[in-house]
N, C-alpha and C positions, 0 to 999 in steps of 0.2 A: 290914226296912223302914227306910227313912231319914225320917229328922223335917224338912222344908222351913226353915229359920230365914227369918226376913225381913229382912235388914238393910236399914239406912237409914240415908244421911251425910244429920246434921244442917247446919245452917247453923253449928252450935258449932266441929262437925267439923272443916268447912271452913275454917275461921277458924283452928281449931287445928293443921289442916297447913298453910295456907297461912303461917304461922309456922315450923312443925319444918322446914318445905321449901323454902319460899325464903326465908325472912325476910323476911315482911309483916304487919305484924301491923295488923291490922283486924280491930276492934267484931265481935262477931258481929252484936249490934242495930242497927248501922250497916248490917254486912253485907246483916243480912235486907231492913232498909228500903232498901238501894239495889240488891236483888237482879236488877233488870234494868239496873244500870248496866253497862258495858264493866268487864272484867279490869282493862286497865291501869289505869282508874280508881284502884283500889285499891294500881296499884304490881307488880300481876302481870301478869309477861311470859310468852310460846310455854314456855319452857324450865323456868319456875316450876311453869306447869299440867302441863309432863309430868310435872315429879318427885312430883304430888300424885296423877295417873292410877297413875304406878308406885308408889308407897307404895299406893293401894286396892287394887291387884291382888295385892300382894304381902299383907296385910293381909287378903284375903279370898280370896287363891287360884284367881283367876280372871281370864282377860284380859276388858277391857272394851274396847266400841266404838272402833274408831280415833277415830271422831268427837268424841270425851272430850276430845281432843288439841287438839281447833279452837273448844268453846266458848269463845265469847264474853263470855257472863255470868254470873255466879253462878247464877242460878234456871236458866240452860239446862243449864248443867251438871249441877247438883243431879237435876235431872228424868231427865236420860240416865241419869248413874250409877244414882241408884235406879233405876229403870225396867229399868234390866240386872242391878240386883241380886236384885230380883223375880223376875226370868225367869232368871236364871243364866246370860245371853248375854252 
């Protein structure tokens, strides 16, 4: 029998790849408080959020949602990744 873990990208998390992966570095308290501003907001571009989708999969051994690829905002994204790391989709 296998043990279920739960993982969950924090808001720290994200803050701290969107640092190691594209070079943005933003507040995570910033982060949280403006978590339904837009990406670029922050300086993150399409090709930024990919390298931070491929760091989670690789990181956790699982593809996630194309959809990962197209949010928009912090909090959207946040919600999908968890939500598929929940479920293991």
């Amino acid at each position: 029998m296998t043990d279920q873990v739960d993982y969950q990208v924090t808001v720290e998390e994200l803050s701290a790849l969107m640092k190691r992966t594209a070079g943005v570095h933003v507040d995570p308290v910033t982060l949280e408080q403006q978590a339904d501003a837009g990406f670029d907001t922050f300086g993150l571009d399409s090709l930024g959020l990919l390298g931070i989708v491929a760091e989670l999969e690789k990181r956790y051994g699982l593809g996630l949602p194309e959809q990962a690829e197209r949010c928009k905002t912090p909090a959207d994204f946040l919600a999908l990744i968890n939500g598929a790391l929940k479920t293991g989709v």
